[in-house]
VEXLUM-751486 format. One record per residue (C-alpha): residue in three letters; y, z, x. Coordinates in Angstrom, 2 decimals, always signed. Example, Ala and Ser with C-alpha at 12.3 -4.5 7.8 and 13.67 -1.06 7.14 Angstrom:
2
SITE    r       yy       zz       xx
SITE  ala    -4.50    +7.80   +12.30
SITE  ser    -1.06    +7.14   +13.67
END
This chain:
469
SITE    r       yy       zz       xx
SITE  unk  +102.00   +68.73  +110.69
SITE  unk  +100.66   +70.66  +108.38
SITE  unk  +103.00   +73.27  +106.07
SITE  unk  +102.87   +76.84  +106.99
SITE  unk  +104.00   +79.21  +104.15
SITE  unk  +103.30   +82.80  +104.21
SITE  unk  +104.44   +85.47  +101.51
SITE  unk  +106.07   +89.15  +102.44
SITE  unk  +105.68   +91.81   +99.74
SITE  unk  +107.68   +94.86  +101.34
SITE  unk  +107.73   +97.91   +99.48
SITE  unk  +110.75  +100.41  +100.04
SITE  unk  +111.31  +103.66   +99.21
SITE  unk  +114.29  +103.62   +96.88
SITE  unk  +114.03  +102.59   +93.78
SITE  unk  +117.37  +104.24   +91.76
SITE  unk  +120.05  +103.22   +93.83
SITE  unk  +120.53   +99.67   +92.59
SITE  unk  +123.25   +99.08   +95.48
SITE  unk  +120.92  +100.07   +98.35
SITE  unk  +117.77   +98.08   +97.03
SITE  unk  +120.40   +94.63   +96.38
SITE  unk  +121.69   +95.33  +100.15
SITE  unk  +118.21   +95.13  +101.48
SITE  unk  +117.89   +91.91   +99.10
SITE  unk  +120.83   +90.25  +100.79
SITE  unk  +119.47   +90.85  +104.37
SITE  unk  +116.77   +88.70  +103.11
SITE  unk  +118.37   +86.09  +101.61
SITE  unk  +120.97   +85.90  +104.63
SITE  unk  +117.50   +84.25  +106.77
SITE  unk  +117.21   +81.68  +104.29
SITE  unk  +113.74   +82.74  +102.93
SITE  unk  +113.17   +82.11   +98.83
SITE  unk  +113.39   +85.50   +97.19
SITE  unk  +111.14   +85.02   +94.42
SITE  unk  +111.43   +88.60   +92.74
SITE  unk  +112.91   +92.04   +93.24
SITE  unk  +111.80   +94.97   +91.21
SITE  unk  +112.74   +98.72   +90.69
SITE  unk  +111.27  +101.58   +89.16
SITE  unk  +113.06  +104.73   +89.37
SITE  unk  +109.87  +107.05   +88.47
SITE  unk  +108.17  +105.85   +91.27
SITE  unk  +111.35  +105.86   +93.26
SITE  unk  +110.64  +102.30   +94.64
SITE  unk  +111.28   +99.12   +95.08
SITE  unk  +109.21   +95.80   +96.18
SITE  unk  +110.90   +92.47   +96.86
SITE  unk  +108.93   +89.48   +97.26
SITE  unk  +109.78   +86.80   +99.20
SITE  unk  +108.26   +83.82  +100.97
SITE  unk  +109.01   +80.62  +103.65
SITE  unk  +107.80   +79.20  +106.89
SITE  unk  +106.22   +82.30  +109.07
SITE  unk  +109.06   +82.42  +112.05
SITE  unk  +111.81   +82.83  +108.86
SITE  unk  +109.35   +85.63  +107.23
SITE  unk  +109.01   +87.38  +110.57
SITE  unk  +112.66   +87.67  +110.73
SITE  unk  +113.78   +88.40  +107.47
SITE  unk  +111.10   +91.37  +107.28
SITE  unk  +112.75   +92.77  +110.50
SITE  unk  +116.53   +92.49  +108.97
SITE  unk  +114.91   +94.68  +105.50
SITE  unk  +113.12   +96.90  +107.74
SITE  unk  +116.35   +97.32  +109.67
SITE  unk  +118.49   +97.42  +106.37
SITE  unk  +116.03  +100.01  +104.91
SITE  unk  +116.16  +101.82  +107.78
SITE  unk  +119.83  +102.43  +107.68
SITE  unk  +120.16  +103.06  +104.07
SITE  unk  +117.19  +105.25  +102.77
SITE  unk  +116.48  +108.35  +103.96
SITE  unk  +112.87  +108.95  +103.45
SITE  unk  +112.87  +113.03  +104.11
SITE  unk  +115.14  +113.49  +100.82
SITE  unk  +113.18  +111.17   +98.93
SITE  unk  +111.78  +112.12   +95.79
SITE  unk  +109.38  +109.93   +93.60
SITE  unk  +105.89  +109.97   +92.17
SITE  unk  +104.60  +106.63   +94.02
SITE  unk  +103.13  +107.93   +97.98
SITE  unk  +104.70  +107.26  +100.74
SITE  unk  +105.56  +107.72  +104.11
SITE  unk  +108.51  +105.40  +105.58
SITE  unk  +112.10  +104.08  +103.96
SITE  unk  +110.61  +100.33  +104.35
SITE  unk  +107.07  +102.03  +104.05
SITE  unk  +104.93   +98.71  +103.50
SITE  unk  +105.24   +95.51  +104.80
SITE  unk  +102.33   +92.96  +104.38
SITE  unk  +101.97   +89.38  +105.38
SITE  unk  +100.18   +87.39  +102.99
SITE  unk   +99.11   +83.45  +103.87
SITE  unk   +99.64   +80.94  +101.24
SITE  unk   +99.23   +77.87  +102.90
SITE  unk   +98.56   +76.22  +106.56
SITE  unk   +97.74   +80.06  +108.17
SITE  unk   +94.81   +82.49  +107.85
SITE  unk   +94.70   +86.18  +107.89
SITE  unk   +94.38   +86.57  +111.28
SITE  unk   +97.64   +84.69  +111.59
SITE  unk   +99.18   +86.83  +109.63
SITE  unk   +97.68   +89.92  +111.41
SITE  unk   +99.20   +88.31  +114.50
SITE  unk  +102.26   +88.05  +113.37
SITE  unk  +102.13   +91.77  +111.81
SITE  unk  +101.57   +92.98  +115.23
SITE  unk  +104.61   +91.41  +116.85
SITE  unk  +106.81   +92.80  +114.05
SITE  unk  +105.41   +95.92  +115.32
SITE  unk  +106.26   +95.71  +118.36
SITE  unk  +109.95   +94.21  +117.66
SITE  unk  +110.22   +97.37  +115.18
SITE  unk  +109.86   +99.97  +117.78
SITE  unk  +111.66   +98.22  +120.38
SITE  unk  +114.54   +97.97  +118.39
SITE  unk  +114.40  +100.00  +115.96
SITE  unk  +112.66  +103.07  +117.08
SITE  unk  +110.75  +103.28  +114.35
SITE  unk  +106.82  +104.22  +114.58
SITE  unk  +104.38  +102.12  +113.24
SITE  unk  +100.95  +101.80  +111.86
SITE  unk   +98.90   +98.58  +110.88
SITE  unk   +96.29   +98.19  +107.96
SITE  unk   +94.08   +96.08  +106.27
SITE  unk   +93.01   +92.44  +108.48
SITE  unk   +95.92   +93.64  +111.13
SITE  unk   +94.77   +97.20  +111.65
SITE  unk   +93.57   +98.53  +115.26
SITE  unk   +91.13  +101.00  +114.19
SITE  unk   +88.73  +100.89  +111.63
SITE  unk   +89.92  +104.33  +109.70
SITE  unk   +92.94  +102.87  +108.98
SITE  unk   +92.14   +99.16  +106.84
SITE  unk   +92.76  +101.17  +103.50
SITE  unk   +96.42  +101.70  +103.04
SITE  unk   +96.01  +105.02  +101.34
SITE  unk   +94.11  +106.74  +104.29
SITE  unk   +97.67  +106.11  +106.67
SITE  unk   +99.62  +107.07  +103.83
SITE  unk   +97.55  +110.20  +102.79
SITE  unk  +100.16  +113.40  +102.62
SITE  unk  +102.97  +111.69  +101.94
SITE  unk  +105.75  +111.65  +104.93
SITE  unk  +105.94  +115.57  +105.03
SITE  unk  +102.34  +115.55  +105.72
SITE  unk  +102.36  +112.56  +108.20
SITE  unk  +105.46  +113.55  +110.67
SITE  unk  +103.14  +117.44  +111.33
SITE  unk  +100.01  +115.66  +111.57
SITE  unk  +100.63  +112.75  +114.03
SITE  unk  +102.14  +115.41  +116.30
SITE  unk   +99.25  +117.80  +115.92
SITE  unk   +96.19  +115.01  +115.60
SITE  unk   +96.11  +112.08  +118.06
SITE  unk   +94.29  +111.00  +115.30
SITE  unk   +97.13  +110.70  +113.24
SITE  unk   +99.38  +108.86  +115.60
SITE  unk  +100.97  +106.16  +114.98
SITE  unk   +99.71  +102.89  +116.58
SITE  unk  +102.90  +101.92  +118.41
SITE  unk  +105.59  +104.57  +119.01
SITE  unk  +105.93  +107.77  +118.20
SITE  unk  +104.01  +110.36  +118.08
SITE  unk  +107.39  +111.87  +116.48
SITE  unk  +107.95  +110.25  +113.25
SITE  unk  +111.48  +108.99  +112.77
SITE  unk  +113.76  +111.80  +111.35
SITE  unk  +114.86  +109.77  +108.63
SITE  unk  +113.16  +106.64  +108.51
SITE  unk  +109.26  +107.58  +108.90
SITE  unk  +107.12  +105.03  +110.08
SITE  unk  +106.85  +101.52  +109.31
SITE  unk  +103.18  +100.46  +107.58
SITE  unk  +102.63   +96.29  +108.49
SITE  unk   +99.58   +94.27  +107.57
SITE  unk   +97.99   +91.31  +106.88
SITE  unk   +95.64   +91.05  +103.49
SITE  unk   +94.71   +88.33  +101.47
SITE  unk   +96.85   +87.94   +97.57
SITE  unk   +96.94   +91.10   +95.69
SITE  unk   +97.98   +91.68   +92.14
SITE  unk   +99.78   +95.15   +91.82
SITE  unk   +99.17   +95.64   +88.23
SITE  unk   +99.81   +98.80   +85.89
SITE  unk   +98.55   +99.71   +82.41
SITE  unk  +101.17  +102.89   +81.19
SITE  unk   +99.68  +105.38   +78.36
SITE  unk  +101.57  +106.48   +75.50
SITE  unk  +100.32  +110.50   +76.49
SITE  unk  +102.27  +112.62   +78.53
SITE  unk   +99.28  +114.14   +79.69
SITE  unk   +98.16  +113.22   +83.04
SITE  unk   +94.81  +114.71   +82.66
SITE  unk   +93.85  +111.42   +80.97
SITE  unk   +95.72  +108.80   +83.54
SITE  unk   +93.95  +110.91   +86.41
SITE  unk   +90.28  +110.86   +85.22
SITE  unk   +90.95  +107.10   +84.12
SITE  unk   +91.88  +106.26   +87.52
SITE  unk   +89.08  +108.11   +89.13
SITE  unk   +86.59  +106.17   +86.99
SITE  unk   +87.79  +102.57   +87.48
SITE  unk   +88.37  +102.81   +91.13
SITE  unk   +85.90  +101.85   +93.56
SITE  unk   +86.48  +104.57   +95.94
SITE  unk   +84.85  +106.80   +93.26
SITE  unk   +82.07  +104.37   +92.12
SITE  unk   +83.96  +102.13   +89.75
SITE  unk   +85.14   +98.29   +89.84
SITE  unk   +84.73   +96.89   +93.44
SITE  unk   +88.27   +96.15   +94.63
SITE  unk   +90.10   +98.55   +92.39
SITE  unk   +92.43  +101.01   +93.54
SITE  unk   +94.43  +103.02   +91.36
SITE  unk   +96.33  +106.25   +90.46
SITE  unk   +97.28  +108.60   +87.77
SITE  unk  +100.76  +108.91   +87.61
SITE  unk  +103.63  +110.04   +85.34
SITE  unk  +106.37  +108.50   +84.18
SITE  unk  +108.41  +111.55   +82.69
SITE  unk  +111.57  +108.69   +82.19
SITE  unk  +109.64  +107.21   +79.99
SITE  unk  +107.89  +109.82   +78.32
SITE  unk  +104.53  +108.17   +79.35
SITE  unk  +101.50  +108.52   +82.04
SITE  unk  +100.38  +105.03   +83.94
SITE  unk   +97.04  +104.00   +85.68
SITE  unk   +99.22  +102.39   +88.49
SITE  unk   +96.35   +99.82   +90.57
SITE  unk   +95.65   +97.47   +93.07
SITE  unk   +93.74   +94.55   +92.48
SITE  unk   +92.84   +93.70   +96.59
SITE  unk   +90.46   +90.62   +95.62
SITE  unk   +91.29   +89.67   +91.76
SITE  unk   +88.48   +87.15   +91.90
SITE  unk   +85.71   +89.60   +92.56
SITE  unk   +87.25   +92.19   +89.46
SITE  unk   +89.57   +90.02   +87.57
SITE  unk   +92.93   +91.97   +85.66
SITE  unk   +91.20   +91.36   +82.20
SITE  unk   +87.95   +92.86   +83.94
SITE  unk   +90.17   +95.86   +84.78
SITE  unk   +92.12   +96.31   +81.11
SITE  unk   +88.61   +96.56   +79.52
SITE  unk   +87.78   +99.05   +81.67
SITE  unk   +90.63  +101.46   +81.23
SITE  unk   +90.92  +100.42   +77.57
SITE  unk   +87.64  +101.49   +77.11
SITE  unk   +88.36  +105.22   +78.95
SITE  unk   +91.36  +105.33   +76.96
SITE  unk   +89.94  +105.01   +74.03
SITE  unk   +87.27  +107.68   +74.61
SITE  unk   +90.09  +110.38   +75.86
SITE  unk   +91.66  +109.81   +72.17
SITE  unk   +94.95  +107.76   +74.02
SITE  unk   +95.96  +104.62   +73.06
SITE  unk   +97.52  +101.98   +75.57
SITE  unk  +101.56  +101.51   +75.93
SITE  unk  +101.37   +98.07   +77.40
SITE  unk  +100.92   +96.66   +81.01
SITE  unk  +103.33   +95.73   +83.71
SITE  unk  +102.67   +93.19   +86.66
SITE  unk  +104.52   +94.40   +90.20
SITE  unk  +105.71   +90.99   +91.62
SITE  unk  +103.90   +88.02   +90.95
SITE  unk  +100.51   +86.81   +89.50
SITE  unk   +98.37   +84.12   +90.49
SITE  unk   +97.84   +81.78   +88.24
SITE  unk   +94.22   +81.63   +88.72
SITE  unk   +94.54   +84.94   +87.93
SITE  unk   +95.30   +83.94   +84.16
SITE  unk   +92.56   +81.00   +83.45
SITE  unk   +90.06   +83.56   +84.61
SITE  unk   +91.25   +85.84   +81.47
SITE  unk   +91.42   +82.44   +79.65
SITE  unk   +87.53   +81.64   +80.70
SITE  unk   +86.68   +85.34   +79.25
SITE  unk   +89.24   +86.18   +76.28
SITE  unk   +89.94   +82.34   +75.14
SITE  unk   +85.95   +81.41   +75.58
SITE  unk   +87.02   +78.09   +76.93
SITE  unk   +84.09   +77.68   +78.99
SITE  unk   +85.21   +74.75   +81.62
SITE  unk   +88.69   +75.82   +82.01
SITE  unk   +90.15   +75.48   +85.52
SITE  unk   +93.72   +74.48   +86.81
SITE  unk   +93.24   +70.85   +86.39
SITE  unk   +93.23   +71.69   +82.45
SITE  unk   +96.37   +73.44   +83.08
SITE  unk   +99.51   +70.78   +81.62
SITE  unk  +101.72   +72.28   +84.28
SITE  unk   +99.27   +72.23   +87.50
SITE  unk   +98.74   +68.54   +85.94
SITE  unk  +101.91   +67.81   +86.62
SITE  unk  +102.82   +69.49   +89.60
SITE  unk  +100.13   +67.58   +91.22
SITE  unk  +101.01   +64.21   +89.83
SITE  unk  +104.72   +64.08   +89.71
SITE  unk  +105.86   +66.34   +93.21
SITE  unk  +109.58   +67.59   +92.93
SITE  unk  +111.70   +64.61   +94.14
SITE  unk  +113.16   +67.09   +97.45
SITE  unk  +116.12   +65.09   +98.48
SITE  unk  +117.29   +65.22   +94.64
SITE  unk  +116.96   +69.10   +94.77
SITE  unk  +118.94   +69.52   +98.48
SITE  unk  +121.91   +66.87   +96.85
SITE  unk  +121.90   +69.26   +93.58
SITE  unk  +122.52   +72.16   +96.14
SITE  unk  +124.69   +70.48   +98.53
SITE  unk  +127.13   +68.74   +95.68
SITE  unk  +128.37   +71.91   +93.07
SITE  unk  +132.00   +72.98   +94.48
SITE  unk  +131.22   +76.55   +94.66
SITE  unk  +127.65   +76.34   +97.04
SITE  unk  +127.27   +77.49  +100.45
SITE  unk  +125.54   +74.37  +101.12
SITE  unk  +128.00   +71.96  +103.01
SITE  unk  +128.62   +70.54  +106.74
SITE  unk  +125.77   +72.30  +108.28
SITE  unk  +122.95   +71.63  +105.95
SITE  unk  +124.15   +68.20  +105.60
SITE  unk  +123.42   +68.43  +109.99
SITE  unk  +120.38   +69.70  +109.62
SITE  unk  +118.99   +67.19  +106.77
SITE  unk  +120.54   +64.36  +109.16
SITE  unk  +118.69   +66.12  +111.94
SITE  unk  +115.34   +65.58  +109.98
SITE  unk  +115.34   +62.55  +108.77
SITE  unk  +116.48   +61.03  +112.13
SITE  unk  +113.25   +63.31  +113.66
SITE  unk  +111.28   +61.81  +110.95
SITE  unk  +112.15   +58.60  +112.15
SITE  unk  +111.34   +59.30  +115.18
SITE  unk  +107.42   +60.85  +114.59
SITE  unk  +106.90   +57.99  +112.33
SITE  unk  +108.03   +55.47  +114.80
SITE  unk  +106.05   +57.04  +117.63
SITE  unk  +102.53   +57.02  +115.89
SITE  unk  +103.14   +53.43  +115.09
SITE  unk  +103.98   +52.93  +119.07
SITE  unk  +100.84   +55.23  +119.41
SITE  unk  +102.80   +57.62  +121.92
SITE  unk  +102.90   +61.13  +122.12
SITE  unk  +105.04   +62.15  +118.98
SITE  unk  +107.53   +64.70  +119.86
SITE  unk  +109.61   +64.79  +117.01
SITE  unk  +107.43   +66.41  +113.96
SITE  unk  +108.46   +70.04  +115.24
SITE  unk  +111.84   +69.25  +115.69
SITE  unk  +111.45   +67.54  +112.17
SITE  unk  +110.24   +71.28  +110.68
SITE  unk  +112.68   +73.18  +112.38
SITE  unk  +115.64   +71.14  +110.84
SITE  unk  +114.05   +71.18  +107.28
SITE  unk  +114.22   +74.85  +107.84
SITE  unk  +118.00   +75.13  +109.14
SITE  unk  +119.02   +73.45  +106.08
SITE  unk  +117.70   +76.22  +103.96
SITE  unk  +118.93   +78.66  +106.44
SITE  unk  +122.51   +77.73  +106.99
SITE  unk  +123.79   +77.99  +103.33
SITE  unk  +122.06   +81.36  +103.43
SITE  unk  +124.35   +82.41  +106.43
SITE  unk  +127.97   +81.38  +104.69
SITE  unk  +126.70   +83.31  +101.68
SITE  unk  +126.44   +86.74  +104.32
SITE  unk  +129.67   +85.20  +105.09
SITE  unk  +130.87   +85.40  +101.48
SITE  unk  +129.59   +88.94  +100.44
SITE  unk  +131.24   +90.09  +104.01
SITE  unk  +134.34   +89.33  +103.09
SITE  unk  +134.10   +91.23   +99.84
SITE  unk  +134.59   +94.72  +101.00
SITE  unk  +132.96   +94.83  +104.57
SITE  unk  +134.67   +96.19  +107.93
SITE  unk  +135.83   +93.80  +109.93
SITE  unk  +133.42   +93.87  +112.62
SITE  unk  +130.51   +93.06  +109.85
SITE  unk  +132.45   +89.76  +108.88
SITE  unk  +132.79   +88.77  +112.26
SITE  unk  +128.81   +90.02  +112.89
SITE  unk  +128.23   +87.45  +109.71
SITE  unk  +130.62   +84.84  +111.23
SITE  unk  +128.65   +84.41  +114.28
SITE  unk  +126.13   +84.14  +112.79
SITE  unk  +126.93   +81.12  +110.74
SITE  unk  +128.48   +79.46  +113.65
SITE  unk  +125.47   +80.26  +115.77
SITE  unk  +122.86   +78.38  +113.34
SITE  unk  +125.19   +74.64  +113.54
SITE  unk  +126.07   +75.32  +116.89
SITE  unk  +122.03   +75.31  +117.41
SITE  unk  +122.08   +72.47  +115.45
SITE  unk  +123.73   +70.79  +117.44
SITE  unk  +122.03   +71.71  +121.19
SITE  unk  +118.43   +70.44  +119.37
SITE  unk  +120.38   +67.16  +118.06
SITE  unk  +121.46   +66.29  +121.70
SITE  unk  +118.00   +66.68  +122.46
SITE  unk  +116.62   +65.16  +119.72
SITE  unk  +119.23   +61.89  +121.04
SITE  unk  +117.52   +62.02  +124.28
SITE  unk  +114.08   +61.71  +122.68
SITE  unk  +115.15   +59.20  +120.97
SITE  unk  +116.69   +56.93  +123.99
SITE  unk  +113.62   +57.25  +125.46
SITE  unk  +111.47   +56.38  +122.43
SITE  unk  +114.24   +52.83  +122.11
SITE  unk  +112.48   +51.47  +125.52
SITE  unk  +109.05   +52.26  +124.92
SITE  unk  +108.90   +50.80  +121.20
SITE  unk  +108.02   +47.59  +119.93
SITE  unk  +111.29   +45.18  +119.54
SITE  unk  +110.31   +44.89  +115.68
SITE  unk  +110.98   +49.06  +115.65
SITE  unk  +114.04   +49.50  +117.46
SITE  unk  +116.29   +48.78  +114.79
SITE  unk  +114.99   +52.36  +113.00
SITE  unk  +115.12   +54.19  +116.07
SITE  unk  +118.85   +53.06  +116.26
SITE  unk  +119.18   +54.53  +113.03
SITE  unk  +117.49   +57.54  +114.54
SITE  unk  +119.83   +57.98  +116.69
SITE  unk  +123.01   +57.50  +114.43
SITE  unk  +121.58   +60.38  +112.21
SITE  unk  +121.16   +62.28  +115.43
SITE  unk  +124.56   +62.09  +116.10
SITE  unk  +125.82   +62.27  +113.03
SITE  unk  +123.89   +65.60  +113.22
SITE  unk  +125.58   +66.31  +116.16
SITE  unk  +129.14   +66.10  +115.01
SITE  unk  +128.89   +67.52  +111.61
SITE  unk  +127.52   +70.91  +113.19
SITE  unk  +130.01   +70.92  +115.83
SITE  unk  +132.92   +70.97  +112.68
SITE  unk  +130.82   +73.44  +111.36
SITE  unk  +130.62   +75.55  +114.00
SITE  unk  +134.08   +75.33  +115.35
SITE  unk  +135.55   +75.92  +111.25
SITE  unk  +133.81   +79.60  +111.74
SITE  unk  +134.28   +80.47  +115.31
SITE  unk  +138.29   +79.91  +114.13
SITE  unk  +138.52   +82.41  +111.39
SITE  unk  +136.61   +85.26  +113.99
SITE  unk  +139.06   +87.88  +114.94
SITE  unk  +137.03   +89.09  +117.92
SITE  unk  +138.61   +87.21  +120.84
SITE  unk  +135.51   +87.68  +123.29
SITE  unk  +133.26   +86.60  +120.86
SITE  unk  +135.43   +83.63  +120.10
SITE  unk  +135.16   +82.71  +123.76
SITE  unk  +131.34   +83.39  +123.93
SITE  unk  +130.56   +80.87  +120.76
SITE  unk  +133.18   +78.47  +121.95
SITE  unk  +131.53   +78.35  +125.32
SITE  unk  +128.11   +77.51  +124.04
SITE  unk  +130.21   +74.84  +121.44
SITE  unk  +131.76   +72.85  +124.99
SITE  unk  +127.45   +72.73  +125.90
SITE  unk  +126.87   +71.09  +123.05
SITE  unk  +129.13   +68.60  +123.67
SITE  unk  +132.64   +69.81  +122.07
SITE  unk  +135.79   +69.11  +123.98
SITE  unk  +136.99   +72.63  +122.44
SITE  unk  +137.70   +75.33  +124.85
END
């Protein structure tokens, strides 16, 4: 099967209060997604976390920061240059590898749905997951700001929000979620505090007004900084490249007299985005990745994977332990098994079990470290809430390695004698699986305080095969 990897670039509405915008970064992290950067600005009054992983782990972990946002900002009292019109006000899907824009769309509209039901919150869709045509470009939703918006979708149908509403939430707005293809957030700052200049440089690079296809940009200031920015959006950075773009507004700047501060790069960059610049600025006229020393080496020598989960799992301080050492076990006895079925030429059951263990291992460690930052100062229902939680991921574990067994028993009769020694070894790491979660499990169902819930999780522990009651 095929990898699946999509990228989430949420943008929320906060962007001073370092505690609120780290809160919302742990509610990530606690799905076991890789947060690859978070980033503030306090004159916009924003924040953007990027983060990416298999699609079912991005789906959730953009519901828990849309939840987390949702409880912490409160969008009515915010102030900030950047528009707006929600506390988690954008949330994009983004495919990397193994899914397509409409996948992500697809999966944008679920979140949708999941947002409303549970949330309450109104939402809107944009770009390759919008529902009407009007509403592709992000800045007609978001036109007005959130004072404008919560009037207008009660007064225009036109306005409404595609799922919920028409009342805007009181304090959270509405929730923007799309699907778009790799965008480079990119801005240049001036050293003016005149925004005259930033404004009329905007309006001439952006394509809206006639300028660079695939440019979108503002005039903005940034008075804690003493500066003015031509804040962008690259949407396609091969058609109009970023070194395309700082020619452009170098060359406006210039003409208005103002002379250029530096540049700044929201999130992350492609790196095709670089040997592009390289190609133009550098003159190197057949430059492409495979001239690259690190893309050389990436391809030829892969990251050894089992070295990098041992470095994890070994330290004495990581969250890694029992249950990621289940899932691997888990994996590598489903790996056995989809290997051994395509040599027996029968259907192979195991390669989705395979992913979904591969994917508990990064998840589990993620759900002690909730654990952890629980315990530092939360009530005590939010320890237990994080307590169940890591005894609910090994006690899953476990139910999917007693299936996984029973796969595997079946698999013993139907293979070839010369191939039943590995699917005894299967089976060991199956079990093995098994028991290890069960410990797990049982080690964090003890330290609950919550005597129902302890009864609950212990229930579903005796299913899975404990004796514990």
């Amino acid at each position: 099967m095929a990898r699946q990897l999509i990228e989430c670039v949420p943008n929320f509405s906060e962007g001073r209060d370092e505690a609120k915008v780290r809160a919302i970064e742990r509610s990530i992290r606690a799905t076991g997604v890789l947060v690859l950067r978070t980033e503030m600005d306090p004159d916009h009054n924003r924040s953007v976390i990027t983060f990416a992983g298999a699609p079912e782990a991005v789906f959730q972990a953009a519901l828990r920061a849309i939840e987390q946002a949702s409880e912490l900002i409160d969008v009515s009292r915010h102030a900030g240059v950047h528009p707006r019109i929600g506390a988690a006000d954008v949330v994009p899907f983004v495919p990397i590898e193994g899914m397509t824009l409409q996948d992500c769309a697809e999966l944008a509209h679920r979140a949708g749905e999941e947002v409303w039901r549970l949330l309450g919150i109104p939402v809107y869709f944009y770009e390759a997951a919008a529902l009407r045509p009007n509403r592709r470009n992000l800045e007609d939703i978001r036109r007005g700001n959130f004072e404008a918006a919560r009037r207008q979708a009660l007064e225009d149908p036109e306005r409404a929000p595609d799922i919920g509403g028409p009342a805007l939430h009181p304090t959270a707005g509405a929730v923007i979620l799309g699907a778009r293809k790799v965008l480079i957030a990119w801005n240049i700052n001036l050293r003016t505090k005149d925004l005259t200049a930033a404004k009329a440089i905007a309006r001439k690079i952006r394509a809206s007004s006639g300028g660079l296809p695939c440019v979108k940009a503002l005039g903005l200031p940034l008075e804690s900084r003493g500066l003015t920015q031509v804040s962008m959006n690259l949407t396609d950075f091969e058609v109009t490249p970023p070194h395309i773009v700082f020619e452009a507004v170098a060359t406006e700047a210039a003409a208005a007299g103002v002379d250029i501060e530096g540049a700044e790069v929201i999130g992350l960059i492609p790196a095709k985005a670089l040997e592009l610049a390289g190609v133009r600025l550098l003159r190197i006229a057949d430059l492409d990745s495979s001239r690259v020393l690190e893309h050389r080496l990436d391809q030829e020598l892969p990251p050894d994977e089992l070295t990098q989960f041992l470095d994890r799992l070994s330290p004495p301080l990581s969250p890694a332990g029992g249950g990621s050492a289940a899932a691997a076990a888990g994996a590598m006895a489903a790996a056995l098994g989809s290997k051994i079925s395509r040599i027996a030429r029968v259907a192979d059951e195991f390669a989705e079990p395979m992913h979904w263990f591969a994917e508990a291992a990064r998840r589990d460690p993620a759900a002690f470290e909730n654990v952890l930052m629980a315990r530092k100062g939360g009530r005590p229902e939010q320890i237990d809430a994080a307590l169940t939680r890591a005894a609910e991921i090994p006690i899953e574990i476990a139910e999917r390695a007693v299936a996984l067994d029973s796969a595997l028993e079946v698999l013993l009769h139907r293979a070839a004698e010369r191939l039943r020694s590995d699917v005894t070894c299967a089976r060991a790491l199956a079990s093995a699986a098994r028991e290890c979660a069960l410990g797990t499990a049982r080690a964090n169902i003890a330290a609950i305080q919550d005597a129902a819930l302890q009864a609950q999780l212990r229930t579903r522990l005796s299913a899975a095969g404990s004796n514990e009651q």
